[in-house]
C-alpha positions as CSV (number, residue, x, y, z in Angstrom):
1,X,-25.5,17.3,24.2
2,X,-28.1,17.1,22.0
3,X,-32.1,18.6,23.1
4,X,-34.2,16.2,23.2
5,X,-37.1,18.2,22.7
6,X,-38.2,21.3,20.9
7,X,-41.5,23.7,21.9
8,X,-41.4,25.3,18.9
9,X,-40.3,24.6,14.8
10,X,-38.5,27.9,15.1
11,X,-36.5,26.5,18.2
12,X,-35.6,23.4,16.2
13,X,-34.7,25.1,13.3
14,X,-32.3,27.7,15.0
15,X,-31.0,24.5,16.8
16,X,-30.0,22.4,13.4
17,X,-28.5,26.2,11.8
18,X,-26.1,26.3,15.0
19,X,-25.3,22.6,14.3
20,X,-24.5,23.1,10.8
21,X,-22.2,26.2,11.9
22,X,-20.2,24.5,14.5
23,X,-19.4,21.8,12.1
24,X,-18.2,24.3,9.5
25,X,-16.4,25.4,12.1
26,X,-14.9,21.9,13.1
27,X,-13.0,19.6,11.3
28,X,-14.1,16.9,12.9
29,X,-17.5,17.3,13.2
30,X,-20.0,14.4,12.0
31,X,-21.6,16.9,10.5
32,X,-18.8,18.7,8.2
33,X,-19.2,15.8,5.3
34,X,-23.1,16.0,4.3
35,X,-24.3,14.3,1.7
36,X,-26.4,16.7,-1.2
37,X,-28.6,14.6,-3.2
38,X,-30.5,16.2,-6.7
39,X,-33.0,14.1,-8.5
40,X,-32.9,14.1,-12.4
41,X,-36.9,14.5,-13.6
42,X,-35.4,13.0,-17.1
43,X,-33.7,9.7,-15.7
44,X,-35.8,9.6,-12.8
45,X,-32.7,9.1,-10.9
46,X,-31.1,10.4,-7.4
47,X,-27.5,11.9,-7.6
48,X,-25.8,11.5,-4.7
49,X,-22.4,13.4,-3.6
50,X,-21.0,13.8,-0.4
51,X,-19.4,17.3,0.1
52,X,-17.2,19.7,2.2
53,X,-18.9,22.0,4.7
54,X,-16.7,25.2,4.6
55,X,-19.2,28.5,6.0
56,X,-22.1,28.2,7.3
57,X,-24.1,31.9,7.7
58,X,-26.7,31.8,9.9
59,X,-28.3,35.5,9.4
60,X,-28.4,35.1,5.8
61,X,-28.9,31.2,6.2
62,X,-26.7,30.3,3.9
63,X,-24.1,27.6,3.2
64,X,-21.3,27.2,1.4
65,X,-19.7,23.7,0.6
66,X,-17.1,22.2,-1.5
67,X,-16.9,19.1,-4.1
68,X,-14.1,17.7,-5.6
69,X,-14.1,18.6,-9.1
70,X,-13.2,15.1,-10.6
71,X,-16.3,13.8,-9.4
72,X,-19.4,13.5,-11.4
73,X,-22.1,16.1,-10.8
C-alpha cells in the first residue's frame, strides 16, 4: 500500500528507490515501463520513449533499462 505521508525527503526518496526496485523485479509492475524524456536545446523539442526497467541498484542508485533498437532516439 502506498505511504501517504513522508517526515522526511530522505524517507521519500528511499521509498520511490524501493519502488523502482520491486518493479525491476516484477514483470508486471506499473512501474517496469517508464517513460524517459530528453529535451533537444537545438529543436527545442521533448523526445519521448518509453523503456524497459531491467536492474535497479539502490546502493549505487543506479538503473539500468532497455529500448528497442528500431526506435528513434
Amino acid at each position: 500500500m502506498p505511504k501517504e505521508r513522508f517526515d522526511t525527503a530522505g524517507e521519500m526518496l528511499h521509498y520511490c528507490w524501493h519502488l523502482l526496485f520491486r518493479a525491476s523485479q516484477e514483470r508486471s509492475h506499473p512501474m517496469q515501463t517508464p517513460v524517459i524524456g530528453t529535451y533537444d536545446p537545438d529543436t527545442r523539442e521533448p523526445h519521448l520513449r518509453t523503456v524497459i526497467l531491467r536492474r535497479v541498484d539502490i546502493q549505487q542508485r543506479k538503473i539500468d533499462f532497455y529500448t528497442d533498437i528500431r526506435s528513434a532516439k
